[in-house]
N, C-alpha and C positions, 0 to 999 in steps of 0.2 A: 637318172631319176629312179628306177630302178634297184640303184644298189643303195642308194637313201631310203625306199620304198621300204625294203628288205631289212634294213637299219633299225625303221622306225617300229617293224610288227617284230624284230627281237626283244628289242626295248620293252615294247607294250605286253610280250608274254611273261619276261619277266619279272613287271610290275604287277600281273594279274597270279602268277605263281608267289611272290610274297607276301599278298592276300589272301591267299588260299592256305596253306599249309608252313609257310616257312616261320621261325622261332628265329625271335630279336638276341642276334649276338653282342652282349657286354661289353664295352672297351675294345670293341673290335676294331682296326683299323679302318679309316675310309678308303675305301676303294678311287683310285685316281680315275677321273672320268674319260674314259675312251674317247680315242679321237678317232673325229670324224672324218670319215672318206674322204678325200681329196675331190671335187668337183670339178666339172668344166667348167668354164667362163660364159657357156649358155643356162648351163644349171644355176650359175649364181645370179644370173641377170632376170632369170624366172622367178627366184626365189625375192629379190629384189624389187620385182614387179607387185609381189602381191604382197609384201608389206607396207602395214597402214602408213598414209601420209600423212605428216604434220601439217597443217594447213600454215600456209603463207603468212607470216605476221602483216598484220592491217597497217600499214603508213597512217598514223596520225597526222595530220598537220597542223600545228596549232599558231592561231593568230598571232600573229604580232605585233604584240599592242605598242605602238612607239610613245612613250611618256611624253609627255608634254612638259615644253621648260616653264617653268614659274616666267611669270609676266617681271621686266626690268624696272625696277625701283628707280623711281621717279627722283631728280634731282632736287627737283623745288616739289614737297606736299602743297595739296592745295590746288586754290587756284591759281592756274598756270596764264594768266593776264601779261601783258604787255609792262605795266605799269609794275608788278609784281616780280616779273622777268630781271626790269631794269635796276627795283633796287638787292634785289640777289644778287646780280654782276656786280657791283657796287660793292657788298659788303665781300665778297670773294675776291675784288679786287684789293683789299686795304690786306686782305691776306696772301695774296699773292705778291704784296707789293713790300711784305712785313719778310716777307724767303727771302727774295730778290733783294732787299739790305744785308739780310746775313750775308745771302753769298757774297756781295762787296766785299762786306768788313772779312770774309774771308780771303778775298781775293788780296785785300790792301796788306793784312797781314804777312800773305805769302810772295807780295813783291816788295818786301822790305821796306813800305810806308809807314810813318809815323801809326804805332800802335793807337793815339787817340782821334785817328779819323774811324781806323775801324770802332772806336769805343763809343764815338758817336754814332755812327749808323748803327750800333745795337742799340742805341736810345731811342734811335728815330722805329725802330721794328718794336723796341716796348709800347711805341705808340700807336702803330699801327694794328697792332696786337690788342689791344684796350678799345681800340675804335672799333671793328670786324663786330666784336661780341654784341658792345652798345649798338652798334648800328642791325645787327642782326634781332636784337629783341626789340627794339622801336619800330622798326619794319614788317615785325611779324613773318621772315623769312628763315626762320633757326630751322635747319635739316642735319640730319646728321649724316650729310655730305659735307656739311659745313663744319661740323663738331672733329672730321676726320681729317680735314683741310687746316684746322685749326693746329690741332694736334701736329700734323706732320711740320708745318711750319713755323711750330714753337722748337721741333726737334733739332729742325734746319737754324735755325737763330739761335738760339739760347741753349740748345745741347753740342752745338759743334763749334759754330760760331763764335761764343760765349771764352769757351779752352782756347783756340786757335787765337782769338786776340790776346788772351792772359800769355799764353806763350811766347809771342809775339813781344810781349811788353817786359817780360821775367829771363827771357834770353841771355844768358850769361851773369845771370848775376848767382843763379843757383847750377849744381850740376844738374848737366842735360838730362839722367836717366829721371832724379827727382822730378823736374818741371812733368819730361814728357808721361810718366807715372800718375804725377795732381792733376793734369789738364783729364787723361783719360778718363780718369775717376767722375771728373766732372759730367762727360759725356753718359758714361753711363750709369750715373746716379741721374741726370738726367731726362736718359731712355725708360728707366725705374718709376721714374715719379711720374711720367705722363700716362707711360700704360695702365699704373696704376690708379689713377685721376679717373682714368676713362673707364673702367670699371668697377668703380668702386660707388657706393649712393652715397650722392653730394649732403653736405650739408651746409645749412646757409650762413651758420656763426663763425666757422675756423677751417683754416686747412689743414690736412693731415700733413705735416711735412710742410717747410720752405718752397712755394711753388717757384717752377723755374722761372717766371717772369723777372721776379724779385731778385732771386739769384741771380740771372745775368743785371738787371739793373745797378747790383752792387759792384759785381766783376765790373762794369763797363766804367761806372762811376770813379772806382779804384783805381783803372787805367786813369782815367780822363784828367781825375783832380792831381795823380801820382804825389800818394800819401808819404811817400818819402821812408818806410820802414825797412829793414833788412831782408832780403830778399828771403830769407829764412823761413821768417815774421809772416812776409806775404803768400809764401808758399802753405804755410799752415792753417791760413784762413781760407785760402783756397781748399783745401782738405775737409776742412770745419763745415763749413757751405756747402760740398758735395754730400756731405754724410746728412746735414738737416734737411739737404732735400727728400732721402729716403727712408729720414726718421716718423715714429709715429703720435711727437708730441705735437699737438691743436697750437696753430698759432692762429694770430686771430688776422681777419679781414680788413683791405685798409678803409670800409664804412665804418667798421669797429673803431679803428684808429681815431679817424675823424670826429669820433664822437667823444672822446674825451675829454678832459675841464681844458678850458681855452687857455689857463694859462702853460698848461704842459705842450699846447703844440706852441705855443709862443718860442719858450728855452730853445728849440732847436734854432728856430728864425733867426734868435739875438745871437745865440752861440756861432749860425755859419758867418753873420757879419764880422765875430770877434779873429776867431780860427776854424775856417770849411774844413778843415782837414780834421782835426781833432774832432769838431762836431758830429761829422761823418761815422767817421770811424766807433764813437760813443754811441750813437743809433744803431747801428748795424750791431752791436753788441748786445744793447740792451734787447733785439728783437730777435738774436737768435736766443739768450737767456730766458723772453718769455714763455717759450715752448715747453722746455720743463720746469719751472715755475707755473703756471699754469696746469700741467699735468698734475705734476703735486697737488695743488690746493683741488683739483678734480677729484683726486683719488679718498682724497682725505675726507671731503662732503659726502661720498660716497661708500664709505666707510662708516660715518655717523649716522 
């Protein structure tokens, strides 16, 4: 302490002598700052003691708000009744029971049965399929648990289902890589058109695109009635049909259909008694043709 003491009153005469008398030298060099006496380890624990403390940082603690999960979405909106419960079951079951065919006709497929049992249980799932909706808007039970139920189980029948039986039925007549190529396409034109469906705003006159209901309805029809055409032939309309389904020409609705002059839905009636086949095949023609025909004449009024 002492020789710090002694340290600090050279310092301080110094600094009080170039106050008094001393002249600031230009560009003079800085002088290196002297080092300081080497201290004891009691000197430095003195000097230690009386420097200022930083005070302790204060622990915050802050609450922890645990979020609350949003309440689970109700199956059935509404009143949740007895009677209401039962025709909910009901219409979820004509959908579950519309899957439960696909997987058949797939199942029939892949153990090498007659391609036109699977072609019928996809008729019997277009039925089922058609019934779920009607029975869900007469009931007053439409959820869109129901609308996602719907959707997946059109995927299950008519986007998987739908290939695997045409496969099934097209087996060797074309080569393997083509079929297994047209069926995929299928699937996911599809997959395309349903996601699409589901978010897109409906409208009540036409579909954007051949929906898949129809689609497989044709596919299963084609097996069923076995149009007799080159497998070539059949592969290319399978093609044709996968692409209308993700196309964005308006076809119209089959209450559209129905409402036509009575004698044009007669011509098919008399036509499938003369030749099913041929009649068949002329419809399904004419109704992928009206998508763009139709667009045309839309575009064209709209233009004017």
């Amino acid at each position: 302490m002492r020789q710090g003491g002694s340290f600090a009153r050279q310092m301080l005469l110094v600094r009080v002598g170039r106050q008094r008398g001393a002249t600031p030298v230009i560009d003079a060099p800085v002088p290196s700052a002297p080092r300081l006496p080497d201290l004891d380890p009691r000197s430095l624990a003195q000097i230690e003691a009386l420097a200022p403390v930083s005070p302790a940082p204060v622990a915050t603690v802050e609450a922890s708000v645990t979020p609350t999960p949003p309440p689970p979405i109700p199956l059935l909106p509404g009143d949740r009744t007895v009677s209401r419960r039962v025709k909910f079951a009901v219409v979820q079951g004509c959908t579950l029971a519309s899957l439960l065919l696909g997987m058949t006709a797939i199942m029939l497929a892949v153990a090498g049965a007659d391609p036109r049992l699977g072609a019928a249980c996809l008729l019997a799932c277009i039925t089922f399929d058609g019934l779920d909706g009607a029975l869900a808007r007469k009931f007053g039970v439409a959820s869109p648990f129901g609308v996602q139920m719907d959707s997946l189980g059109d995927m299950t029948s008519f986007g998987i289902a739908a290939p695997v039986v045409v496969y099934a039925a097209l087996r060797g007549e074309v080569p393997t890589g083509v079929l297994i190529g047209t069926c995929a396409l299928v699937a996911a034109c599809a997959a395309i058109r349903l996601a699409r469906f589901n978010v897109s705003p409906k409208d009540g006159r036409f579909f954007c695109g051949v929906p898949t209901t129809m689609a497989a309805a044709v596919l299963a029809l084609s097996v069923l009635l076995g149009l007799g055409l080159p497998g070539s032939v059949m592969v290319a309309g399978v093609a044709l049909i996968a692409i209308a389904m993700v196309s964005s020409f308006p076809y119209a609705k089959l209450v559209k259909v129905f409402r036509l002059p009575p004698w044009l839905l007669l011509l098919p009636i008399f036509g499938a008694l003369l030749n099913p086949r041929l009649t068949f095949g002329l419809v399904v023609l004419a109704y992928l043709l009206s998508g763009p025909l139709l667009w045309a004449y839309q575009r064209k009024h709209a233009r004017a």
